[in-house]
Kinemage of the C-alpha trace (Angstrom):
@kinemage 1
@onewidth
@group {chain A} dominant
@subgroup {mainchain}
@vectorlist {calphas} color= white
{ca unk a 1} P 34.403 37.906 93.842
{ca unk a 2} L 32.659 35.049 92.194
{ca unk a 3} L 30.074 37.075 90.878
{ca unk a 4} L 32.921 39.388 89.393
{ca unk a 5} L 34.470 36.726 87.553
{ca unk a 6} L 31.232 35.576 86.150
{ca unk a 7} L 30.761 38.701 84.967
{ca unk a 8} L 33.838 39.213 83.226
{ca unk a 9} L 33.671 35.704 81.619
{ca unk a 10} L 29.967 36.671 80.031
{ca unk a 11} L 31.857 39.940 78.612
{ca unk a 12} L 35.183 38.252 77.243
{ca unk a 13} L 32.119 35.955 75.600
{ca unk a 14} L 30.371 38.373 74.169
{ca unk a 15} L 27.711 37.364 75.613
{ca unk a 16} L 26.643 39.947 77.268
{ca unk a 17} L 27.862 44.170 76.984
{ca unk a 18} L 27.759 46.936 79.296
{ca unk a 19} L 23.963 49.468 79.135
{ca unk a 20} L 22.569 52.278 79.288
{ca unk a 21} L 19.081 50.959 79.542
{ca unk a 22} L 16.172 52.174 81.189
{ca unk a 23} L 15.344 48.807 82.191
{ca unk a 24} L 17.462 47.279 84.822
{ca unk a 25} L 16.264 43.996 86.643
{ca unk a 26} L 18.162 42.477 89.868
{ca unk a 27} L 20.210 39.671 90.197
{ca unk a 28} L 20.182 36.029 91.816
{ca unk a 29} L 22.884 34.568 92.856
{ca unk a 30} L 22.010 30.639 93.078
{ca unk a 31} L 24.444 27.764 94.427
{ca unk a 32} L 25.430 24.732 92.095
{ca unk a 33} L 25.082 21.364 93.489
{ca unk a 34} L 28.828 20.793 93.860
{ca unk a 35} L 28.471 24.110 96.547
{ca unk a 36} L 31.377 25.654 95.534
{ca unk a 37} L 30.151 27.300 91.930
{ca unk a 38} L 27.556 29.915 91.528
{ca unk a 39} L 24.610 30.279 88.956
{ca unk a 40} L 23.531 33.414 87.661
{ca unk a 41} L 19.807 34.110 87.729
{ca unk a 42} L 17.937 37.958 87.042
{ca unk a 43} L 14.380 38.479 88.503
{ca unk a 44} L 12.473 39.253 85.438
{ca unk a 45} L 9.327 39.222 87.089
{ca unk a 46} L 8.726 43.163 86.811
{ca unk a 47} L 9.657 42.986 83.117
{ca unk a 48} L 7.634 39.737 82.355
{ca unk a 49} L 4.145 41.828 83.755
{ca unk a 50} L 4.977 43.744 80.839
{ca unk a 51} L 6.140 41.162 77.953
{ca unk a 52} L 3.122 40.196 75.718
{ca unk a 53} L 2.809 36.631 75.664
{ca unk a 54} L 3.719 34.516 72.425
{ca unk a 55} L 1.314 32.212 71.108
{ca unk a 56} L 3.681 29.374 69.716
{ca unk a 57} L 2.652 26.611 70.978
{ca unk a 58} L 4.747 24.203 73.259
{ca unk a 59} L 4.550 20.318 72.681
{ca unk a 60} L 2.944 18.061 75.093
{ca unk a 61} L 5.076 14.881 76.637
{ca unk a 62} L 2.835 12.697 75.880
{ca unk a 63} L 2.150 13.496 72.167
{ca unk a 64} L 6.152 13.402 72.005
{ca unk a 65} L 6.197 9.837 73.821
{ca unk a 66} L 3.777 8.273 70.911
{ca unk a 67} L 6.853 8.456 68.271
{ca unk a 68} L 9.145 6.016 70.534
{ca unk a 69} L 6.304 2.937 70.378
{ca unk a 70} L 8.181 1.292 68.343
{ca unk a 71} L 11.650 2.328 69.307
{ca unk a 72} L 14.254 -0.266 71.065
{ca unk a 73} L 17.500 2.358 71.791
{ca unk a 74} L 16.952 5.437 72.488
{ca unk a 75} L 19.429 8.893 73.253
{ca unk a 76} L 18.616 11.980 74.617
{ca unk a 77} L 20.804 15.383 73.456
{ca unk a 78} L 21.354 17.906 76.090
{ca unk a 79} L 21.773 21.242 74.371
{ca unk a 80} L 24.754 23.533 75.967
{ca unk a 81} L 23.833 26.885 77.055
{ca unk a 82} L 21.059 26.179 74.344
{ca unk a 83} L 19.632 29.960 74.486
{ca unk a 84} L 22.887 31.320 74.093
{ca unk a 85} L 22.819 30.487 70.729
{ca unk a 86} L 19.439 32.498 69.283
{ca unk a 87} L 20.695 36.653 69.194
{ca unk a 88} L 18.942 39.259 70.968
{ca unk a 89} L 17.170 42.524 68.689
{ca unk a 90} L 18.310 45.758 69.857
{ca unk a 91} L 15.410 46.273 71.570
{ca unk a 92} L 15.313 42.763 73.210
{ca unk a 93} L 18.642 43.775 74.768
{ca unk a 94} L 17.540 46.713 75.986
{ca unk a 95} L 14.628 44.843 78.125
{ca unk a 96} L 17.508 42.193 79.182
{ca unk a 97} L 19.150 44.557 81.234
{ca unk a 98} L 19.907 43.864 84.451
{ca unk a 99} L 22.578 45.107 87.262
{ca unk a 100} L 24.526 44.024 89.985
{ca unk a 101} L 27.246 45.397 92.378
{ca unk a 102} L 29.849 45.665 89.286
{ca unk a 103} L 27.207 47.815 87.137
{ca unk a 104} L 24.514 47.958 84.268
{ca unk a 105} L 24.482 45.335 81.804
{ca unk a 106} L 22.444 43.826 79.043
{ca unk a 107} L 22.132 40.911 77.080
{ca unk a 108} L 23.573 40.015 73.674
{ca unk a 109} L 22.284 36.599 73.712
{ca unk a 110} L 19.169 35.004 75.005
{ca unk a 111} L 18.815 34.685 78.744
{ca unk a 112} L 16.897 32.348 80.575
{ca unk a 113} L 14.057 34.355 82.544
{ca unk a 114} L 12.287 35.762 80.355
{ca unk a 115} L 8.943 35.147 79.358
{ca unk a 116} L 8.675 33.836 75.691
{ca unk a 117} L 12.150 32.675 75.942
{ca unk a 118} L 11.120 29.255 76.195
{ca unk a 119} L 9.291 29.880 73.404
{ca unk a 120} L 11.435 31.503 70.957
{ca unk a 121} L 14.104 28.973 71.223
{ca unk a 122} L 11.118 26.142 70.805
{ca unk a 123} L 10.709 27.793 67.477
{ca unk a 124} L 14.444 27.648 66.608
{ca unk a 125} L 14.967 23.729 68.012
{ca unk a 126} L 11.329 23.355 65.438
{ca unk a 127} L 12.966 24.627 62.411
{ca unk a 128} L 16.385 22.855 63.175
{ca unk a 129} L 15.156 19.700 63.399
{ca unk a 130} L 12.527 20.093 60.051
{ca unk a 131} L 14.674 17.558 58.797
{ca unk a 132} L 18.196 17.144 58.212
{ca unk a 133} L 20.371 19.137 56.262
{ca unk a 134} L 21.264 15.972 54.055
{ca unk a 135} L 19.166 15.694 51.083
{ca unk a 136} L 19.074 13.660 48.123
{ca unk a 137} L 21.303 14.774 45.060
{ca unk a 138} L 18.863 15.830 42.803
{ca unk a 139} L 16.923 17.722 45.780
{ca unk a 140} L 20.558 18.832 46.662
{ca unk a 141} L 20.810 20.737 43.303
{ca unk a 142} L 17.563 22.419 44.054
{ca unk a 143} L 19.101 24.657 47.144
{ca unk a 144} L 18.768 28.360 46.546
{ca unk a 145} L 22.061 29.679 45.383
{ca unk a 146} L 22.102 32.811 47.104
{ca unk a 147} L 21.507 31.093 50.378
{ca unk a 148} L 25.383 28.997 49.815
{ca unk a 149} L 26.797 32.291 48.082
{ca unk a 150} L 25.420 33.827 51.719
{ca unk a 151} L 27.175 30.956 53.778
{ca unk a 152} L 30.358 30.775 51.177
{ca unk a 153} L 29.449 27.560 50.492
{ca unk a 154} L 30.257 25.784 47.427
{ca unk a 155} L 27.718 23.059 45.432
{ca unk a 156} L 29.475 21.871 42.486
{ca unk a 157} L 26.610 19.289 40.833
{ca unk a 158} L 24.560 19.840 43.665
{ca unk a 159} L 26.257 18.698 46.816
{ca unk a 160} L 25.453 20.262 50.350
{ca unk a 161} L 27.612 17.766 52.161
{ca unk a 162} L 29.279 17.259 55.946
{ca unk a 163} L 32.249 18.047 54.479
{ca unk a 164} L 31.511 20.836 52.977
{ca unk a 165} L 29.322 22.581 55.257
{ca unk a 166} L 31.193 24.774 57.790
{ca unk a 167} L 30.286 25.488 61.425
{ca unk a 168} L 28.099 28.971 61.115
{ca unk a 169} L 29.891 31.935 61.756
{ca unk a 170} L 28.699 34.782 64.929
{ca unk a 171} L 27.980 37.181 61.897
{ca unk a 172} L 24.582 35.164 61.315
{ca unk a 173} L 21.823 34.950 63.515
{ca unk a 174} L 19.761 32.115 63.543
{ca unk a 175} L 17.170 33.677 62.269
{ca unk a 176} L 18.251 33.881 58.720
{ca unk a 177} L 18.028 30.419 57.708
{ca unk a 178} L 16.319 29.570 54.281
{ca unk a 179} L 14.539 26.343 54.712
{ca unk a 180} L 13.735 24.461 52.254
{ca unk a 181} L 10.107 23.363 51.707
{ca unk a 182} L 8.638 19.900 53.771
{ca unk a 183} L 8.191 18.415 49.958
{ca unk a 184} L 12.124 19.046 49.904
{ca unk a 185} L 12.968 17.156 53.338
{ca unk a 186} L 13.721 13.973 54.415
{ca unk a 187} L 11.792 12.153 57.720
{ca unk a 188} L 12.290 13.814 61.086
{ca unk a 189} L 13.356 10.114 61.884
{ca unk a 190} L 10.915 10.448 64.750
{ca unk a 191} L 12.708 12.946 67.264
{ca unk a 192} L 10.991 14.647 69.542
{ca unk a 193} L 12.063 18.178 71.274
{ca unk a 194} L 11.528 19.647 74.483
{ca unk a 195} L 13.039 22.908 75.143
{ca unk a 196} L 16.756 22.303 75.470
{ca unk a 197} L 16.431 18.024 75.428
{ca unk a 198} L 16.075 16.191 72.304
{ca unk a 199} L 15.381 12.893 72.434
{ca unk a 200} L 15.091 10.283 69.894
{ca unk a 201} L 14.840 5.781 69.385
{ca unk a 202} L 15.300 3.780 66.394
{ca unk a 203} L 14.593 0.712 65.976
{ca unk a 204} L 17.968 -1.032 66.089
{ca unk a 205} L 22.130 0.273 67.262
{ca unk a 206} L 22.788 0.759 63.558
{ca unk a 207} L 19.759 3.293 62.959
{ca unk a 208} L 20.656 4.976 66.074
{ca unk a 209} L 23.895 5.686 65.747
{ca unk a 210} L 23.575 6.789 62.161
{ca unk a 211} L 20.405 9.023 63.168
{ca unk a 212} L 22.729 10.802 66.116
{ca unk a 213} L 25.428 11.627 63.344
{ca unk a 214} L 22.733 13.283 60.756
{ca unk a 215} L 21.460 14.756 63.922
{ca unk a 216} L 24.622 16.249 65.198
{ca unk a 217} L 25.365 17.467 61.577
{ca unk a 218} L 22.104 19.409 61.874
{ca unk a 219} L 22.945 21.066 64.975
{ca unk a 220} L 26.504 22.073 64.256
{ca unk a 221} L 24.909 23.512 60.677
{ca unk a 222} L 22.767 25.668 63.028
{ca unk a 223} L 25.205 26.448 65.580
{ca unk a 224} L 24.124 24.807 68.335
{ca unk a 225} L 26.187 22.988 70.906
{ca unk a 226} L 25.666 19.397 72.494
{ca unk a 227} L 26.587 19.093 76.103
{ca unk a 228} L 27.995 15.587 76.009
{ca unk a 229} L 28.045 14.934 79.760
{ca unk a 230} L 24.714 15.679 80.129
{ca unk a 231} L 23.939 13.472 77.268
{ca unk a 232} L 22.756 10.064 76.996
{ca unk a 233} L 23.076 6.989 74.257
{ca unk a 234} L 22.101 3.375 73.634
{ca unk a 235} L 19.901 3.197 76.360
C-alpha cells in the first residue's frame, strides 16, 4: 500500500510517467530511520554494465577543505531532492524505466542509481555556483538580451536583480542556461560542492550571512531547492 502511494505521489509530481520501455529495472523498497516510511530505490546494476562512463571529473575533499583555512563560520546547504531538478532526454527516460507490482514506469526527472548521475548533476551544481547571478551594473548591462527576452525578464539600464528575477519555470531545463563568461563573474566567495552538500565559511557573521543570501538567490535562479532541516548555519 505504501509503495502504491509513493507511486502515485511521483505521478501527481510529474516526476515520473507511465512506459512502454524495453528497459525495465526492479525495485527496492528500503526503510527510513523513523521505521514507519519507505524509500524508493531501483537496481540499476544491469543497466549501469551498459552506461558508458562520463569523464567529468568529481572534486576531492581535501582540495575542497583548503578554501575554509581561513574561514571562522561556516554553513553547509543540503539540496532537496537535488536530482529531481536536472530533466531526463527522451532517451534517458527510456533507460530509467523500472517496474513494480503497480506497473511499468519511467523517469521524467533524474533518479538516483544511475551511473553518471552523480556526475551530471556535479556539472549542474559547477555551473550554478560559477558565481552569482548578481553582477555589477555596467557588467549587468552586458547580459545577452535574448537570454531575459527567453526568461521574460525585464533589464531596464541594465539591472538583473532579486527582485526581478523570477523562480524558473518547469518549461526550462537546466540545461539551457547562458552563462556569462568567468571575466563577467564575481568570486565564488570560496564555496565548495559535493554532490548534493554545499558548504561554505567566511571570515566573519556579517560575510556569512550575506554570502548565504547571494547563494540562495543563485539556487532559486536555477531552480534548485534547499532542504532547510537538513541544513546547517553559523557553526
Amino acid at each position: 500500500m505504501k509503495v502504491y502511494e509513493l507511486i502515485k505521489k511521483l505521478l501527481e509530481k510529474g516526476l515520473v510517467e507511465h512506459s512502454e520501455s524495453p528497459w525495465a529495472s526492479p525495485i527496492v523498497i528500503v526503510l527510513k530511520k523513523n521505521g514507519v516510511d519507505i524509500r524508493m530505490c531501483i537496481d540499476y546494476r544491469i543497466v549501469n554494465t551498459f552506461i558508458k562512463l562520463s569523464n567529468y571529473p568529481l572534486p576531492l575533499i581535501d582540495d575542497l577543505l583548503i578554501g575554509f583555512e581561513s574561514a571562522m563560520w561556516f554553513m553547509s546547504l543540503d539540496m532537496a531532492s537535488g536530482f529531481w531538478a536536472i530533466r531526463m532526454t527522451e532517451r534517458a527516460k527510456l533507460i530509467s524505466a523500472f517496474v513494480c507490482p503497480f506497473g511499468h514506469f519511467q523517469w521524467v526527472r533524474m533518479p538516483f542509481g544511475l551511473k553518471n548521475a552523480p556526475l551530471v548533476y556535479q556539472a549542474v551544481i559547477n555551473n550554478c555556483l560559477w558565481g552569482f547571478i548578481r553582477l555589477p551594473p555596467e557588467e549587468e548591462a552586458e547580459v545577452d538580451q535574448d537570454v531575459l527576452d527567453f526568461l521574460q525578464l525585464e533589464c531596464p539600464g541594465g539591472g538583473v536583480t532579486e527582485e526581478k528575477v523570477p523562480a524558473l519555470t518547469d518549461t526550462m531545463t537546466v540545461f539551457q542556461r547562458n552563462i556569462p563568461t568567468p571575466s563577467h563573474m564575481g568570486p565564488v566567495l570560496g564555496r565548495s560542492s559535493y554532490i548534493d552538500d554545499i558548504a561554505h565559511g567566511a571570515v566573519s557573521w556579517d560575510q556569512l550571512c550575506e554570502d548565504l543570501n547571494k547563494l540562495l538567490f543563485r539556487l532559486r535562479y536555477w531552480n534548485i531547492s534547499v532542504s532547510l532541516p537538513k541544513s546547517e548555519f553559523g557553526k
